[in-house]
N, C-alpha and C positions, 0 to 999 in steps of 0.2 A: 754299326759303323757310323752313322751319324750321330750318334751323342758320343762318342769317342772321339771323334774325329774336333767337336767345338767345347772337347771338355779341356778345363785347364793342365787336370796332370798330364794329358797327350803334350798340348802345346811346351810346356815345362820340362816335359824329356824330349822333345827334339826342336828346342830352340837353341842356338849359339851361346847367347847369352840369358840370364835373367835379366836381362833391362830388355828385352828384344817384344815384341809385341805385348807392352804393356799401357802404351796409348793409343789411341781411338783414331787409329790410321784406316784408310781406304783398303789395303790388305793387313784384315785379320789374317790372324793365323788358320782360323777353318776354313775362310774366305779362300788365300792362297792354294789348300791343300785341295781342294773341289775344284776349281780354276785347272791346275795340270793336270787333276785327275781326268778333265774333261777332252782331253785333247785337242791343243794346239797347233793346227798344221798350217796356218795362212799367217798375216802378218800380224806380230803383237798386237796393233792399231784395232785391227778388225778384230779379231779375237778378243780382248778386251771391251771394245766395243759391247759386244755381242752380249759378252757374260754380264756387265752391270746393268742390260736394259733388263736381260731375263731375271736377276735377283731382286734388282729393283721395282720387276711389275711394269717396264716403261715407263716408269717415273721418269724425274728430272735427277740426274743422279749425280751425286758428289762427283769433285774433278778427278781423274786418275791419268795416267801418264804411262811410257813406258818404263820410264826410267822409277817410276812406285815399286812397278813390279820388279824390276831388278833389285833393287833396293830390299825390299823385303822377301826374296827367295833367297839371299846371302844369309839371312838370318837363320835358317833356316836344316836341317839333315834328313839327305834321303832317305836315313833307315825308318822314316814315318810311313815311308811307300812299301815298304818292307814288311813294318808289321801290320800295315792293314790286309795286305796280300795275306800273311799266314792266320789272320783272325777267319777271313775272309775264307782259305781253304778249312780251315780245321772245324768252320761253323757250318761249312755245306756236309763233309764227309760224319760227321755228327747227329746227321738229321738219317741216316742210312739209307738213302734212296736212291744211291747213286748205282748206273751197270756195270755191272761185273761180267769176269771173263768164265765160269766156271768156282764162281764164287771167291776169285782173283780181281784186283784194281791190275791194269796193265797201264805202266808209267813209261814211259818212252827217254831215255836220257842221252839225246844231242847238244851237238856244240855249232854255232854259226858264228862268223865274223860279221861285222858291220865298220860301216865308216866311219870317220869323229869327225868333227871341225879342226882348220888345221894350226894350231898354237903351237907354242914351246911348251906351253904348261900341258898342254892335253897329251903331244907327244913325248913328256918324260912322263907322266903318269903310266898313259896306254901301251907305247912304244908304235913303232911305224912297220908297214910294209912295204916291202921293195917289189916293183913288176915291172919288168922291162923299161929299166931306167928309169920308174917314176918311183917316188918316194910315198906313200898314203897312211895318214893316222887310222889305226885299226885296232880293236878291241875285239874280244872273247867272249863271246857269251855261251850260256851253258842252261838247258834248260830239260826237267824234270817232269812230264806230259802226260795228262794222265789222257791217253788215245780215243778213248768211250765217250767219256762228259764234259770232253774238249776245254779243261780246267790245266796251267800251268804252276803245277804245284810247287816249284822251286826253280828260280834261277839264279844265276848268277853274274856280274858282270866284271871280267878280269884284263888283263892283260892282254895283251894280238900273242905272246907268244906260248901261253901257258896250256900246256896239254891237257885232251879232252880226259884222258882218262883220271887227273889231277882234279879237276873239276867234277867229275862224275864222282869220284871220291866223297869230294866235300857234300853231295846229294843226298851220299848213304847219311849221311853222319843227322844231315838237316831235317831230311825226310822222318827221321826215327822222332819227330816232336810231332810232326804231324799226320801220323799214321790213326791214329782213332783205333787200335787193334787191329790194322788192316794188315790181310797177304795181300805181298804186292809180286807181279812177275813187271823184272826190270826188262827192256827192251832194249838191246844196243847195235849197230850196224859195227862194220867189219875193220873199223878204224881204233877200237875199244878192246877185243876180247888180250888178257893176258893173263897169267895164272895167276898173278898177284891180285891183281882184281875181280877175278873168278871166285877166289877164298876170301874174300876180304867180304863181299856179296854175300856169300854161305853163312859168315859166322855173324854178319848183322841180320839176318835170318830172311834176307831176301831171297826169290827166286829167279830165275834169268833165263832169257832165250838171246843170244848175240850171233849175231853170223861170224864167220871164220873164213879162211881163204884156207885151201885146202893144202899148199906149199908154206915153206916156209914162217911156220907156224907151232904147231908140235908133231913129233914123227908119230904119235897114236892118231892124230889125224890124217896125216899124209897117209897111213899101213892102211884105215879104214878109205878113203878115197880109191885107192885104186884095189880093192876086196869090192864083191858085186853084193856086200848086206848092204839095208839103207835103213840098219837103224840098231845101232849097239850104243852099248857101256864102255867107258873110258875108264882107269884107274891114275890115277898122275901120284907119282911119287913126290912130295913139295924137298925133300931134300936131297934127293938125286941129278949129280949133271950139273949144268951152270945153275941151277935154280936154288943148287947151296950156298950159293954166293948172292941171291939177290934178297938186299938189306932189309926190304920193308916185308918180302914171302918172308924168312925166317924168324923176324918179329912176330906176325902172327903164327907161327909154328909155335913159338916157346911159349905165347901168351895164353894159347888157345890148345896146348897140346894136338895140334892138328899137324898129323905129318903125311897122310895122303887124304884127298880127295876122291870122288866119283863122281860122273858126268857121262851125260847122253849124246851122243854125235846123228844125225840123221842127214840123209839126199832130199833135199828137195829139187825135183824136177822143174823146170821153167819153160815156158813158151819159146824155141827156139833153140832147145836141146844144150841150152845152158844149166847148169847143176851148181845148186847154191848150199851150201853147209852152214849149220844150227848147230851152235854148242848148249846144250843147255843143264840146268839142274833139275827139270822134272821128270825124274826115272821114273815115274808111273805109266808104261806104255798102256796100259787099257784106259787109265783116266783121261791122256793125252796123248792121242795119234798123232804120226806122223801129220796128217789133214790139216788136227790145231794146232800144230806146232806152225804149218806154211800160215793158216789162218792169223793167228796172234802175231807174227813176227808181219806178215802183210800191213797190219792196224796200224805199224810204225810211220808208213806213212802219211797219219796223221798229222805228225809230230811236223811233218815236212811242209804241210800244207801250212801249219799254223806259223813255220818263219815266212813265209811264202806274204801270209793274213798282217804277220807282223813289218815286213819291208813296202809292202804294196797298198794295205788300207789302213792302219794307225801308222803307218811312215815311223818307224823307229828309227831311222836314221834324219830323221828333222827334226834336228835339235835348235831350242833357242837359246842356248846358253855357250858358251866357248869355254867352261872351267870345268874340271874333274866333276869338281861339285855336281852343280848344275847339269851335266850330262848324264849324271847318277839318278837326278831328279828324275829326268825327262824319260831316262829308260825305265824306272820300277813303276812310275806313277803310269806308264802306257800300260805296263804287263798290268798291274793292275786293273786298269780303265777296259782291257781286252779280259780279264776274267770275269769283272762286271757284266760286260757286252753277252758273253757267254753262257754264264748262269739265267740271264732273262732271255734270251736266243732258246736255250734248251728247255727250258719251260712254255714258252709258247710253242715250240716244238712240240713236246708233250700233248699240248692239246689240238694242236694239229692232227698229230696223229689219232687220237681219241674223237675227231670229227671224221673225218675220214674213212677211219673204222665201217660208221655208222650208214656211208656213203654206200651203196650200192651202183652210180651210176658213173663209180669215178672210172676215168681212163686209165688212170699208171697207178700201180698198190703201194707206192709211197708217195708222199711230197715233203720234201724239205726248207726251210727256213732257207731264203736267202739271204749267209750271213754278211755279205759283206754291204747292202742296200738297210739290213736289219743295224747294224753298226753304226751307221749314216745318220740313220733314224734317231739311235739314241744320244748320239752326239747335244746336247744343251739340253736333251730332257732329261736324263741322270739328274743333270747340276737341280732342276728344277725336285726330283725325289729329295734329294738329298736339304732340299734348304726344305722341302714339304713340313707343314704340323706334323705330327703322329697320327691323326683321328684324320689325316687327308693322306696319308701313304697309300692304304689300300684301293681307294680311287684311284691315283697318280699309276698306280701299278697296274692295276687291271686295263687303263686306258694306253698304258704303254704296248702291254703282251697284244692286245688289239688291233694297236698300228701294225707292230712287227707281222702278226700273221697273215696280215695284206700281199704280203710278197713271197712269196715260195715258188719250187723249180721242180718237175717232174724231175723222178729218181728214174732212170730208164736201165733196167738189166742187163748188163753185155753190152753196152753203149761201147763203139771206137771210133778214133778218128784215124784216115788218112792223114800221115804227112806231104803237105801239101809244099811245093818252091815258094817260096817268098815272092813278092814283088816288090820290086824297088820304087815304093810310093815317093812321090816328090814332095807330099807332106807327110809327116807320118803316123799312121793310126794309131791309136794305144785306147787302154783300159782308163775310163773316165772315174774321176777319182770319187770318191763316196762322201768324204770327208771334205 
């Protein structure tokens, strides 16, 4: 990533123009691209600040401005944050080390809203949301998770009004560049399942586990809901019923000669005699029980935690820019900066555990990485690997996994909490930010 990132043909395909970083301005172009990737949460001034004393060694360092950096991120296309992301996944899954579910990647594919700044140009881009008489610029995102190696292997960022399952779409199609020959079981919650998208799954040779809502949905689900089995075969006819009229199922009918389907429906029982349904494509009931199926569809979420990781400690919604553009910047360059964070999180993770192991006098039998103080940590020291020699990387690395493992949080089994009343603090407490 670092000599890609300060080679010219990088700069040369995601610059605006050819005359654009071709003089010996304060923001190079790798310069720039390290800078966002580091993330920005406080004020230009300071953030700026920060990064030319660290590239500079504390020197006395050339003038820079805010208005440089404006200046030179116009020049500039977020699809550079794009493709270092997919270098980025397809060089890890490459190296084959990653966990599997049963010799499965399990990728989790949800959709979150987030806020914009609020322009006429961001709101004809994005489009707005209406709540109770307020107006709110709001965008789409969509994002492809792999739930084990806490890796965000595709996302998206669209429209506030563009349906998940339209996005999930576009997943199958991206994901197929950066599979490395992987089976993957797709994850989706109960906002998602449809038969067009069930088949569309099948013949891109995905696998799926998605919840279902047991009405209003299909009548071979509704018959099995109220039957006392908790765990059959579904047959779906694709051109029976209204589903001969739906344009994009019979496209792949004719393309793929696929005119029925089979699928797995199962009860999973919940804590408090609520009953959840799994539609899934893995009809191997001895290779996947009912158990794995509550098990793998639980790991989802992951997926949850990580918008959770992404609103609350990389602040994706702290944008410094107010144009499409620039918003485009600011959200790949985090996912990215958050899949960095990640891959060196789960590596010292790794030898966490591998210490540990060895521990006989530990209290709790796991401890994990606390990732959000581990995040905090790496915040300006990335930028520091990144401008590293070559023949100083592995130092820079080993002293980084070093820091991070300073911090970890007993893993406690069957841990809950009471909900507790709130108090009506007259200041109010909150989660101190990392960043």
């Amino acid at each position: 990533m670092q000599e890609k990132i300060f080679s010219k043909a990088f700069c040369d395909k995601y610059r605006i123009r050819k005359e654009d970083f071709t003089r010996n301005r304060v923001f190079s172009f790798g310069r720039l691209v390290i800078f966002q990737i580091n993330i920005a949460t406080k004020s230009l001034s300071v953030e700026l600040t920060r990064f030319f004393h660290r590239i500079e060694n504390n020197a006395e360092v050339r003038s820079f401005s805010k208005q440089s950096y404006s200046e030179a991120r116009m020049k500039m296309k977020h699809g550079a944050y794009i493709e270092l992301n997919d270098d980025l996944v397809r060089a890890y899954y490459a190296e084959g080390n990653e966990l599997r579910y049963k010799g499965y990647r399990l990728v989790a594919i949800d959709g979150s809203r987030i806020q914009l700044p609020n322009t006429k140009e961001v709101i004809a881009e994005f489009g707005i949301a209406e709540n109770k008489g307020k107006s709110v610029p709001m965008a789409m995102t969509s994002t492809a998770y792999d739930v084990l190696n806490h890796i965000a292997v595709n996302t998206y960022l669209d429209r506030y009004e563009t349906s998940e399952r339209t996005l999930a779409e576009y997943h199958l199609e991206k994901m197929q560049t950066l599979r490395a020959n992987s089976k993957d079981i797709l994850l989706m919650d109960r906002g998602y399942p449809s038969v067009a998208l069930c088949a569309k799954t099948l013949v891109n040779s995905y696998d799926f586990v998605v919840r279902c809502d047991a009405d209003h949905y299909l009548n071979e689900v509704e018959a099995f809901s109220q039957s006392t089995a908790i765990d059959d075969i579904i047959e779906l006819d694709l051109c029976a019923g209204s589903r001969k009229y739906n344009k994009a199922l019979q496209e792949l009918v004719q393309k793929h000669s696929l005119t029925t389907i089979r699928l797995r429906i199962v009860k999973i029982l919940l804590e408090g005699g609520i009953t959840e349904y799994l539609l899934t494509s893995l009809l191997d009931q001895e290779t996947f029980s009912v158990n794995d199926l509550k098990e793998i569809y639980h790991l989802r979420w992951n997926e949850e935690t990580y918008f959770n990781f992404q609103k609350n400690v990389i602040e994706i919604e702290n944008f410094s820019g107010k144009t499409p553009e620039t918003i485009r910047q600011d959200y790949f360059a985090r996912v990215l900066s958050g899949n960095l964070s990640s891959l060196l999180i789960e590596e010292a993770q790794e030898e966490v555990e591998a210490e540990t192991a060895k521990n006989d006098d530990r209290r709790y039998q796991r401890y994990n990485i606390n990732r959000t103080v581990a995040t905090g940590i790496l915040k300006d020291e990335v930028i520091e690997m990144l401008f590293a020699p070559k023949e100083l990387l592995r130092e820079k690395h080993s002293m980084l996994l070093a820091k991070i493992k300073k911090h970890i949080i007993p893993e406690i089994p069957g841990r809950a909490f009471v909900r507790k009343e709130r108090i009506q603090n007259k200041a109010f407490l909150k989660r101190r930010k990392a960043l």
